[in-house]
ChimeraX commands (.cxc) that place a marker at each C-alpha (Angstrom):
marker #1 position 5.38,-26.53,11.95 radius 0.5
marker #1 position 3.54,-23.39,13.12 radius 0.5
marker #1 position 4.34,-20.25,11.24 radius 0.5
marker #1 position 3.38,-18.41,14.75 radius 0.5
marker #1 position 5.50,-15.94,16.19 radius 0.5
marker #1 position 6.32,-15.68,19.80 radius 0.5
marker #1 position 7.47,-12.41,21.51 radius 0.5
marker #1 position 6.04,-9.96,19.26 radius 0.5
marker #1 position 3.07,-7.78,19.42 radius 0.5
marker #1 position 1.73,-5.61,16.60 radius 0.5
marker #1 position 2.54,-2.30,16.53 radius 0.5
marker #1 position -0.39,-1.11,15.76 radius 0.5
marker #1 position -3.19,-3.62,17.47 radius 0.5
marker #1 position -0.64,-5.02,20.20 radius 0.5
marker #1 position -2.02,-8.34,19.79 radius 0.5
marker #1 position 0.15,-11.46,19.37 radius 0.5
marker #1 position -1.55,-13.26,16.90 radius 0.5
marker #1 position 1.13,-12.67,14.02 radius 0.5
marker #1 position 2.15,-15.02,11.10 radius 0.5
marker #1 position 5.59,-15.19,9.22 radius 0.5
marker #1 position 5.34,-13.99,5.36 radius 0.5
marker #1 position 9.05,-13.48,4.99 radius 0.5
marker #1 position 12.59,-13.49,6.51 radius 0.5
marker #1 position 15.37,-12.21,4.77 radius 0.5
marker #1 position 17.59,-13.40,7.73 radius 0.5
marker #1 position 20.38,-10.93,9.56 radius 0.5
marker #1 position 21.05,-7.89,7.26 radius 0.5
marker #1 position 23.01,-4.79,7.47 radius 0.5
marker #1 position 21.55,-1.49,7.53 radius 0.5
marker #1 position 20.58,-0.51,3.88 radius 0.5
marker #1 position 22.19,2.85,4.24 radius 0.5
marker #1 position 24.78,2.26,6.19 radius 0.5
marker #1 position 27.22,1.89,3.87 radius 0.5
marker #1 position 30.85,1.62,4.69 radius 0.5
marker #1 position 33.86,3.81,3.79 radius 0.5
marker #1 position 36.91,1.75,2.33 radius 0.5
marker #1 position 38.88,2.44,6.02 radius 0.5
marker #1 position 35.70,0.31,7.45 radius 0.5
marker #1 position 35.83,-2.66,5.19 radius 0.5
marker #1 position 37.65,-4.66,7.89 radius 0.5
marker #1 position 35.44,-3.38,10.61 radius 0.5
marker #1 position 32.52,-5.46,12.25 radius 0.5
marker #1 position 29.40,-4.17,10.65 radius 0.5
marker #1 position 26.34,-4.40,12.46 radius 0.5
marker #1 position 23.37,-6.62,11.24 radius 0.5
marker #1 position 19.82,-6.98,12.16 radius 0.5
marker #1 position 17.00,-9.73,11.92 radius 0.5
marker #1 position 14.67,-8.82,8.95 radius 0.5
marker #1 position 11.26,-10.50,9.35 radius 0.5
marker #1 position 8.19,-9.39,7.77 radius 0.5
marker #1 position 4.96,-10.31,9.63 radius 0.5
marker #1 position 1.23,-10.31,8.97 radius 0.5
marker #1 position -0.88,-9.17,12.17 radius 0.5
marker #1 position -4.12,-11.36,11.93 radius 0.5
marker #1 position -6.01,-8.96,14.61 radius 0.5
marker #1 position -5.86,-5.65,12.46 radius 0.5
marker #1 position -3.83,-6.80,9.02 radius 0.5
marker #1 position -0.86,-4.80,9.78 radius 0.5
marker #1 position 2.43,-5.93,8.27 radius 0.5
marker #1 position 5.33,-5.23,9.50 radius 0.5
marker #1 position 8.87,-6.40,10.12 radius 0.5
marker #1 position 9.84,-7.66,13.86 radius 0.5
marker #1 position 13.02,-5.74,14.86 radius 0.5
marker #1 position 13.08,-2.37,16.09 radius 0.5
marker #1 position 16.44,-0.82,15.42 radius 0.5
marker #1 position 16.96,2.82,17.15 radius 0.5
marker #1 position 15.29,5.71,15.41 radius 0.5
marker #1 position 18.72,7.35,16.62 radius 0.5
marker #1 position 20.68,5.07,14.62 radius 0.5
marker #1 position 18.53,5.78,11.69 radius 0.5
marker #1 position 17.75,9.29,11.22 radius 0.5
marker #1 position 19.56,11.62,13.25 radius 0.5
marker #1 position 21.99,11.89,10.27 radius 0.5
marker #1 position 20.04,11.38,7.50 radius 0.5
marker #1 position 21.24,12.33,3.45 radius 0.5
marker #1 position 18.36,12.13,1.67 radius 0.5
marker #1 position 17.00,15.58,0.02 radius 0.5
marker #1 position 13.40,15.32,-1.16 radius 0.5
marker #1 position 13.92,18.95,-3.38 radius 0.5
marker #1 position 16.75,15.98,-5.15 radius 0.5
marker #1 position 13.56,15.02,-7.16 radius 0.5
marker #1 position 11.68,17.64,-9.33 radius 0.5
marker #1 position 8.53,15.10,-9.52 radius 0.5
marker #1 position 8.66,14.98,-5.70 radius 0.5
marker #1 position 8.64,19.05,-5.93 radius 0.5
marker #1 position 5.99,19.49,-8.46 radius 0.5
marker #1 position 3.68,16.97,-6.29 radius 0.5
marker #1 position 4.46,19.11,-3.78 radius 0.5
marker #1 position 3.53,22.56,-5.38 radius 0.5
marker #1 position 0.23,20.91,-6.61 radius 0.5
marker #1 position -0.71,19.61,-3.78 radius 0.5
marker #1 position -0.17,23.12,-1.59 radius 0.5
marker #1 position -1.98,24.71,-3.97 radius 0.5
marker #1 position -4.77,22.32,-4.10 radius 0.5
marker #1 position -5.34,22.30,-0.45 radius 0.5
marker #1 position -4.89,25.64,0.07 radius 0.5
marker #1 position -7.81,26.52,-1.77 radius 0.5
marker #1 position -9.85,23.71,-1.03 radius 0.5
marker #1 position -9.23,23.91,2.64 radius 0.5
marker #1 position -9.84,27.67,2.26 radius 0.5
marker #1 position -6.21,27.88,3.95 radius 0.5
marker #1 position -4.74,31.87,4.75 radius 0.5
marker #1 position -2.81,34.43,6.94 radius 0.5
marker #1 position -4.82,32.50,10.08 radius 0.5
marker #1 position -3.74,29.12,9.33 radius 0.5
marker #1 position -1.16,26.79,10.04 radius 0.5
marker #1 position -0.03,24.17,8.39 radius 0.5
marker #1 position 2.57,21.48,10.00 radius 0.5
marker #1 position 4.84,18.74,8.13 radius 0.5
marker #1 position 6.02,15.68,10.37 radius 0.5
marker #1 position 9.39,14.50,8.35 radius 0.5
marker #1 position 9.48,17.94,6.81 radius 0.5
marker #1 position 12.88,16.95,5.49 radius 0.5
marker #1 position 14.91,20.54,3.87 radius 0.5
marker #1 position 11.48,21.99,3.41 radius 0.5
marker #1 position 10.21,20.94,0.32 radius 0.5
marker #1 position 6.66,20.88,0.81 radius 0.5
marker #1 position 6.32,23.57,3.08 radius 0.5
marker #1 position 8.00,26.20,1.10 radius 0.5
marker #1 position 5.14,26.07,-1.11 radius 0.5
marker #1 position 3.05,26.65,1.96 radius 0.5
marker #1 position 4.72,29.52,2.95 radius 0.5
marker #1 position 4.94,31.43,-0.43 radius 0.5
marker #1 position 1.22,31.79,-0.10 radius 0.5
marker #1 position 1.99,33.79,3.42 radius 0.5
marker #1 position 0.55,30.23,5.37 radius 0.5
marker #1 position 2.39,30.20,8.63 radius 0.5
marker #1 position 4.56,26.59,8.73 radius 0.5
marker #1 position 6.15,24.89,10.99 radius 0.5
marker #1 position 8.38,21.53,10.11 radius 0.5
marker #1 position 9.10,19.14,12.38 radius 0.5
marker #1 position 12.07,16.92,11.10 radius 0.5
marker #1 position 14.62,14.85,13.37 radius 0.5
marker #1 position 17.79,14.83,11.16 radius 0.5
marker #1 position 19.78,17.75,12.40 radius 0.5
marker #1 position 21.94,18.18,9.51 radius 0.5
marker #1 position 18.13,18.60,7.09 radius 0.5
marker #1 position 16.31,20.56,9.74 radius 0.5
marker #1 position 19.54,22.98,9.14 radius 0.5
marker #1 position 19.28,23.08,5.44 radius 0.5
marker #1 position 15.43,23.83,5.89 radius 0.5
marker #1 position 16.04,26.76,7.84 radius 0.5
marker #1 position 19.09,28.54,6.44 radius 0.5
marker #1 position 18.01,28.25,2.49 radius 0.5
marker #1 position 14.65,28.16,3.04 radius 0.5
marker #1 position 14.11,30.03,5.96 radius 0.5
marker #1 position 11.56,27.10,6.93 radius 0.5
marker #1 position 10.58,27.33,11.14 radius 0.5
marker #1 position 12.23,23.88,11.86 radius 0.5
marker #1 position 12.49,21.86,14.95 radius 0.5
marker #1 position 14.93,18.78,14.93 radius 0.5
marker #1 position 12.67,17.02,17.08 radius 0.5
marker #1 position 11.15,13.14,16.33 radius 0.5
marker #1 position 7.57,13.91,16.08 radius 0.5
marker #1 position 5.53,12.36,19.15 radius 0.5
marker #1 position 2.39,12.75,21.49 radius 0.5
marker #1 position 4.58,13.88,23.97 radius 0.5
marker #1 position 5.40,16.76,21.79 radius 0.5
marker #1 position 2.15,17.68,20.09 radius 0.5
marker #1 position 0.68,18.19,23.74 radius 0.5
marker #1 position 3.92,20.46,24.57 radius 0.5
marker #1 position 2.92,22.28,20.79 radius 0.5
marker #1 position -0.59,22.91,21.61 radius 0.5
marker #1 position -0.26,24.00,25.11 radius 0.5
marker #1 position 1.71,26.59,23.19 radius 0.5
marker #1 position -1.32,27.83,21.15 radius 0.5
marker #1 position 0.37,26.04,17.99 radius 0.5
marker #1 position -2.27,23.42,16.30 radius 0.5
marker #1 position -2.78,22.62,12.54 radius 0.5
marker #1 position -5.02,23.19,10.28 radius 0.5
marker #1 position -3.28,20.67,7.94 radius 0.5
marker #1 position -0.71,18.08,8.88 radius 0.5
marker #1 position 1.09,16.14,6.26 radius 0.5
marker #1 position 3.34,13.26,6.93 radius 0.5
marker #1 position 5.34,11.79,3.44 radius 0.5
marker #1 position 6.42,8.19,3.55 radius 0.5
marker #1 position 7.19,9.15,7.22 radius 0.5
marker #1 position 4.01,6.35,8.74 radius 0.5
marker #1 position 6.28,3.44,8.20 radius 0.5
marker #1 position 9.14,4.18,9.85 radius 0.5
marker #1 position 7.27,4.67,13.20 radius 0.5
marker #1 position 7.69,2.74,15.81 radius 0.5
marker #1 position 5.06,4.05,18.28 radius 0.5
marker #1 position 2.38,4.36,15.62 radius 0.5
marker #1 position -0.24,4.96,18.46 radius 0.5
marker #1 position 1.91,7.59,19.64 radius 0.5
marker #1 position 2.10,9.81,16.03 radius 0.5
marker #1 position -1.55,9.12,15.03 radius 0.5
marker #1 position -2.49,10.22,18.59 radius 0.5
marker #1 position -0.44,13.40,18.44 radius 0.5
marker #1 position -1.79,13.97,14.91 radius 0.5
marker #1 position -5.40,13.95,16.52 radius 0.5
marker #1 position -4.20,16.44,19.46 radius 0.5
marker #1 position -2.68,18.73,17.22 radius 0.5
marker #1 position -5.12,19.15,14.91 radius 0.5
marker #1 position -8.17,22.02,14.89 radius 0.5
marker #1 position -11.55,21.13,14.67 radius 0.5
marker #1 position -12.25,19.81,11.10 radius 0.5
marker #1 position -8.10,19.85,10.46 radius 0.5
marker #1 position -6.72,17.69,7.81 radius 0.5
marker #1 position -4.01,15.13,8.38 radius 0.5
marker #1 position -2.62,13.77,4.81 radius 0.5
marker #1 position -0.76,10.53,4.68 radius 0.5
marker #1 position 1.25,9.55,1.93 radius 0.5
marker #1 position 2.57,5.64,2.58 radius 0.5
marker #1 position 3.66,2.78,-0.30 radius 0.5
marker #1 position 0.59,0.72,-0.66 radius 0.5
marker #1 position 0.85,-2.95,0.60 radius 0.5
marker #1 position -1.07,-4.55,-2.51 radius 0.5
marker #1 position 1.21,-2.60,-5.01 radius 0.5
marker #1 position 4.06,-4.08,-3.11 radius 0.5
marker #1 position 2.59,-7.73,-3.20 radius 0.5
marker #1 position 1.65,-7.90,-6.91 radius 0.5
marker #1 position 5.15,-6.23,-7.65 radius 0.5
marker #1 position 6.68,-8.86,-5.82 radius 0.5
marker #1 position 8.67,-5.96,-4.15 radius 0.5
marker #1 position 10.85,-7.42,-1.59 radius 0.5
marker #1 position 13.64,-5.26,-2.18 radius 0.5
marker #1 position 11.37,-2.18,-0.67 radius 0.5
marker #1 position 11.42,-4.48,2.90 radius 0.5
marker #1 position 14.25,-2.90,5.19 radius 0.5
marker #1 position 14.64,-2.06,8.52 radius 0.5
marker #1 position 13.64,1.84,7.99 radius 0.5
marker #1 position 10.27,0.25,6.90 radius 0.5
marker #1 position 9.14,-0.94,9.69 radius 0.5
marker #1 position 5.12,-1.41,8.48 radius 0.5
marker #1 position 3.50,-1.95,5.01 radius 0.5
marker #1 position -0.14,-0.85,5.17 radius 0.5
marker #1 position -3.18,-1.47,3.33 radius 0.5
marker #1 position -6.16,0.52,3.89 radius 0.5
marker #1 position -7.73,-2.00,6.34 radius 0.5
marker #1 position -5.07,-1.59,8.31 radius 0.5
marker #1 position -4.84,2.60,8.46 radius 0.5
marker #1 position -8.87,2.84,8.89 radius 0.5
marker #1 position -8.01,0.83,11.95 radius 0.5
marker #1 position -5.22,2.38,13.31 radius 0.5
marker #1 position -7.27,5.83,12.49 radius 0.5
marker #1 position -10.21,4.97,13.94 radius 0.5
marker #1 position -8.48,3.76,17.55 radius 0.5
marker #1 position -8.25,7.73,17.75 radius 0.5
marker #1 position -11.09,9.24,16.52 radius 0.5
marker #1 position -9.65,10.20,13.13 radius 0.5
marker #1 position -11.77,9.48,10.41 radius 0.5
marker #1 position -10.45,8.46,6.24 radius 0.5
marker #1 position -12.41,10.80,4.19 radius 0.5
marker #1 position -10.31,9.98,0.84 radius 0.5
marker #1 position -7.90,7.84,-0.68 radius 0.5
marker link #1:1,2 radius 0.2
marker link #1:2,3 radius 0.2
marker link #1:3,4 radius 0.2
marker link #1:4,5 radius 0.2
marker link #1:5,6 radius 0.2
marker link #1:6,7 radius 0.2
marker link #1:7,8 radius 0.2
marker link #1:8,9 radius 0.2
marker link #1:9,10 radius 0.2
marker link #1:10,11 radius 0.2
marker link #1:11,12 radius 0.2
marker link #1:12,13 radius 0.2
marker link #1:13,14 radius 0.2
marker link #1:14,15 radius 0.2
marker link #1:15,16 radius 0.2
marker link #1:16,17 radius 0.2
marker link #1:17,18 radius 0.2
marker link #1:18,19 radius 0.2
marker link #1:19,20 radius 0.2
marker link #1:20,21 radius 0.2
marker link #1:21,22 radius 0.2
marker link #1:22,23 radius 0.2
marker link #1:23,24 radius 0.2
marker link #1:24,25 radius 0.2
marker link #1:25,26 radius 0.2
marker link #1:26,27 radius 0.2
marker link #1:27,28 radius 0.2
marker link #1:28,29 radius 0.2
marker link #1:29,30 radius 0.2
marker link #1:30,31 radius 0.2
marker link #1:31,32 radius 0.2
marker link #1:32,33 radius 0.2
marker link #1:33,34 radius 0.2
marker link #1:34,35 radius 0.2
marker link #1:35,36 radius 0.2
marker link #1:36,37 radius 0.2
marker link #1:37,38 radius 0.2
marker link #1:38,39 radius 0.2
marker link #1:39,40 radius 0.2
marker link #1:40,41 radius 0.2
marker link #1:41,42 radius 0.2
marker link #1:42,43 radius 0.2
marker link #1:43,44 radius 0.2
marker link #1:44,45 radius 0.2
marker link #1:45,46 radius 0.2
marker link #1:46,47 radius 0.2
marker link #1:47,48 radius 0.2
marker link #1:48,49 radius 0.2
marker link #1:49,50 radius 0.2
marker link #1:50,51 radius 0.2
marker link #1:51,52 radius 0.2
marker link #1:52,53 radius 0.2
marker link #1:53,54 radius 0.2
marker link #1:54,55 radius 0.2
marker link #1:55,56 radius 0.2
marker link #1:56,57 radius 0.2
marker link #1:57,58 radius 0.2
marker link #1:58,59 radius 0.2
marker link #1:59,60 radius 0.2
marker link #1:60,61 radius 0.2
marker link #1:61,62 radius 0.2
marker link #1:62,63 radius 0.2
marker link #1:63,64 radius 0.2
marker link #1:64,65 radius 0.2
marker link #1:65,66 radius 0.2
marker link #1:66,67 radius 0.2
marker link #1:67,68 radius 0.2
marker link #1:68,69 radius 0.2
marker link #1:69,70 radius 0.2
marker link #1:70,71 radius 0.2
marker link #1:71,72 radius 0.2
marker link #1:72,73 radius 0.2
marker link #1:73,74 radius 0.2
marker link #1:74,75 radius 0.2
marker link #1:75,76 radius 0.2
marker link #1:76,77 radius 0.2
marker link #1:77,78 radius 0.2
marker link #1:78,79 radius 0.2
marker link #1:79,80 radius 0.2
marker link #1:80,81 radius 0.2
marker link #1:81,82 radius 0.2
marker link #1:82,83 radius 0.2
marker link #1:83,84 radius 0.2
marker link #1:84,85 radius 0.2
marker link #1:85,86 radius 0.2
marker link #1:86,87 radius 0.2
marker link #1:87,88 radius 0.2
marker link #1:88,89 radius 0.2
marker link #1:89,90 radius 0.2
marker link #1:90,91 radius 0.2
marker link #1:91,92 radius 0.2
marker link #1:92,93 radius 0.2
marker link #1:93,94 radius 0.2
marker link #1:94,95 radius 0.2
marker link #1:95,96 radius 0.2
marker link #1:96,97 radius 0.2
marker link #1:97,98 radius 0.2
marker link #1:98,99 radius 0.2
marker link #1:99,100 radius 0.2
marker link #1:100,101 radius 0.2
marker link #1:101,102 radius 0.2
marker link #1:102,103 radius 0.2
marker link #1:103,104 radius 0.2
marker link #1:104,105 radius 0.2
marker link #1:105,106 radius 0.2
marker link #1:106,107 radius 0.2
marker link #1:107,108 radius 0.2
marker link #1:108,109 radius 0.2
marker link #1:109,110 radius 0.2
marker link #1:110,111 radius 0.2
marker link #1:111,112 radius 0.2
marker link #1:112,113 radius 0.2
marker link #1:113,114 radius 0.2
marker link #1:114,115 radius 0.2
marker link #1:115,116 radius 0.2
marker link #1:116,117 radius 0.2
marker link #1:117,118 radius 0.2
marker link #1:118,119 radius 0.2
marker link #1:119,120 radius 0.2
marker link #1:120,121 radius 0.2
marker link #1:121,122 radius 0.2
marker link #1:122,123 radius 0.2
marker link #1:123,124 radius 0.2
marker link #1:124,125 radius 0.2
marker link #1:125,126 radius 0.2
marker link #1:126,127 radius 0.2
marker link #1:127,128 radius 0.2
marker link #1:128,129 radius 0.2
marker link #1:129,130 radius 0.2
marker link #1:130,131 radius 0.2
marker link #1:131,132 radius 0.2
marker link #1:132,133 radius 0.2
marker link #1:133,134 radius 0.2
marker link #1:134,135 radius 0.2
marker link #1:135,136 radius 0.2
marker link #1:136,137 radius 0.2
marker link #1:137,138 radius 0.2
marker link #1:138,139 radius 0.2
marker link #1:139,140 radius 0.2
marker link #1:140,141 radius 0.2
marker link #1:141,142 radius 0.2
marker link #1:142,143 radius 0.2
marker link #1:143,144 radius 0.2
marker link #1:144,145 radius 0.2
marker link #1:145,146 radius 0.2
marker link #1:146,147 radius 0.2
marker link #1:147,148 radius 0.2
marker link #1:148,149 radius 0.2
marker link #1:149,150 radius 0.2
marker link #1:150,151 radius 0.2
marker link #1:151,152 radius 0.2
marker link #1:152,153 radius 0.2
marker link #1:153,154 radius 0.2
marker link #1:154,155 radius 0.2
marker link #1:155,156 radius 0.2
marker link #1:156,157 radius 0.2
marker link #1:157,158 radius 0.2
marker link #1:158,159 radius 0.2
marker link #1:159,160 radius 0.2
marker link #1:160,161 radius 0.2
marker link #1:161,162 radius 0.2
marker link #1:162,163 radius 0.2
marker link #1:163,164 radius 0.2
marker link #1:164,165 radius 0.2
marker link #1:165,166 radius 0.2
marker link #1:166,167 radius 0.2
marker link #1:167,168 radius 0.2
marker link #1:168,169 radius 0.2
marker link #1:169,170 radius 0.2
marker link #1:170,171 radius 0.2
marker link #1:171,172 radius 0.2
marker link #1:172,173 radius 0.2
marker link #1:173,174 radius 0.2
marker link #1:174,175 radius 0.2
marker link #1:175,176 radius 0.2
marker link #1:176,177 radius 0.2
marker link #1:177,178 radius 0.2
marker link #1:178,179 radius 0.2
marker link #1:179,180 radius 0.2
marker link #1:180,181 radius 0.2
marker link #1:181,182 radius 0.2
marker link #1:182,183 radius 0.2
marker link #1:183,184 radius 0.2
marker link #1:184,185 radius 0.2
marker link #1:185,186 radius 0.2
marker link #1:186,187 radius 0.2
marker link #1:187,188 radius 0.2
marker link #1:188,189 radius 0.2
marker link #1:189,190 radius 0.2
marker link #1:190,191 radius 0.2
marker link #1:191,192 radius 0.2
marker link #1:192,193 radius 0.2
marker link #1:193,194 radius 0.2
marker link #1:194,195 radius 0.2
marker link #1:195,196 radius 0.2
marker link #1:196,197 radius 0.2
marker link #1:197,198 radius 0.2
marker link #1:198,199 radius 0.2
marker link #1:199,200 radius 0.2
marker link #1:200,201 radius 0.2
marker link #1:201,202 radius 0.2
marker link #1:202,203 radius 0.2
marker link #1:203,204 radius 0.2
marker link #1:204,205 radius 0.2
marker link #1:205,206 radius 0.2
marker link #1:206,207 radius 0.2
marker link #1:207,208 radius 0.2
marker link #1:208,209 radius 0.2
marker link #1:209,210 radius 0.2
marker link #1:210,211 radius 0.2
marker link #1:211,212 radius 0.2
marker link #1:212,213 radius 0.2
marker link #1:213,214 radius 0.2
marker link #1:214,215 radius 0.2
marker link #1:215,216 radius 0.2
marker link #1:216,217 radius 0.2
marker link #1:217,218 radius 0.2
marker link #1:218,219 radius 0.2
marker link #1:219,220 radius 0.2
marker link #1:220,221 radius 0.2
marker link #1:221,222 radius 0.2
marker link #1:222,223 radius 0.2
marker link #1:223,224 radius 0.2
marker link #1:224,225 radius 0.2
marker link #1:225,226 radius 0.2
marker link #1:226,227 radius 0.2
marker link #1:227,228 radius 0.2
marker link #1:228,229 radius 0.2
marker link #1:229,230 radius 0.2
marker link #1:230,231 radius 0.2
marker link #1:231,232 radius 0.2
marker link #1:232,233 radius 0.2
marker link #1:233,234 radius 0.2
marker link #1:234,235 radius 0.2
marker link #1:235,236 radius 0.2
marker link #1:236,237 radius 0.2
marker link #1:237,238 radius 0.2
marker link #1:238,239 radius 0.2
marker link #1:239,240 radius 0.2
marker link #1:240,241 radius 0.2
marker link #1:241,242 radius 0.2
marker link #1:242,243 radius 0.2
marker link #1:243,244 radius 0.2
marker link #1:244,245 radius 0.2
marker link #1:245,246 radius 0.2
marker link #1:246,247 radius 0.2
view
């Protein structure tokens, strides 16, 4: 028996030359838990099959469940973690001298969750601008703080309106946002149009070989909806003229 799989094209490539490395069957949402007065409610499930693409070595799972669904109400806080903000700080200050960042510059986060990343950015008088679609985040990123927010999903459609408007990047960052995407071709090609000339995009993702070797099955859910090795980003990259200068 074939482990070929019909009806699906890679997100990434868009070929159809995809294998079957896993299926967990029909699960529910992993964080869509229920309250006790929906225990005897319907709950919603959703096929959960993880795919290698053969063309480009994406993997990625098969089922596309609304972004709406998802994130619009999202309750996850990255400032939660104190190693998440102290990567953050380091990282700010790292690029900002490296990248010889200032009053002139801009620097944009895709995902920018309640602002924990660019707050470091903007104590160093950088102008920001996050980009993050749960409303009820972009709000606490704005009022506390006092990070320019727009409760937007990040798109090309969007990074054309943003540079029309004289607003490009000198740095982008996008945080374990790259794999729940489902127009990848979309984000990496906004990413390129919103950059300036010699701009910096940096892409933080989990790493498909530390997830194989870690036998890390539990990390596969329907947020994910890609697991990338490097072969696989320097593809995707490269498809629109964006270059990987370090890992």
């Amino acid at each position: 028996m074939s482990n070929q799989i019909t009806d699906f094209r890679c997100r990434s490539c868009g070929a159809g030359d995809t294998a079957m490395i896993l299926s967990l069957g029909s699960t529910p949402l992993a964080n869509a838990l229920l309250t006790s007065d929906q225990l005897q409610e319907p709950e919603e499930r959703f096929p959960l099959d993880l795919v290698f693409c053969r063309s480009c070595s994406l993997v990625q799972i098969t089922e596309d469940v609304p972004p709406e669904k998802l994130f619009r109400e999202y309750f996850y806080l990255s400032s939660f973690s104190e190693t998440m903000l102290k990567s953050a700080e380091e990282i700010a200050t790292r690029l900002t001298g490296s990248r010889g960042l200032g009053p002139d510059s801009r620097v944009v986060e895709v995902a920018s969750n309640d602002g924990y990343l660019l707050q470091y950015y903007k104590a160093q008088g950088i102008a920001v601008l996050g980009i993050e679609p749960a409303t009820n985040i972009a709000e606490i990123a704005r009022s506390q703080r006092g990070i320019d927010t727009m409760s937007e999903f990040f798109s090309l459609e969007l990074a054309e309106t943003l540079a029309s408007d004289g607003i490009r990047a000198d740095v982008i960052h996008a945080n374990n946002v790259l794999a729940h995407v489902p127009d990848l071709n979309g984000v990496i090609e906004g990413f390129a149009h919103l950059l300036t000339d010699g701009g910096l995009a940096v892409i933080e993702v989990p790493y498909l070989r530390d997830m194989i070797e870690g036998c890390e099955f539990d990390t596969i859910y329907h947020e994910h909806l890609c697991y990338f090795s490097l072969s696989a980003l320097d593809a995707l990259f490269s498809r629109h003229g964006l270059r990987i200068v370090d890992v």
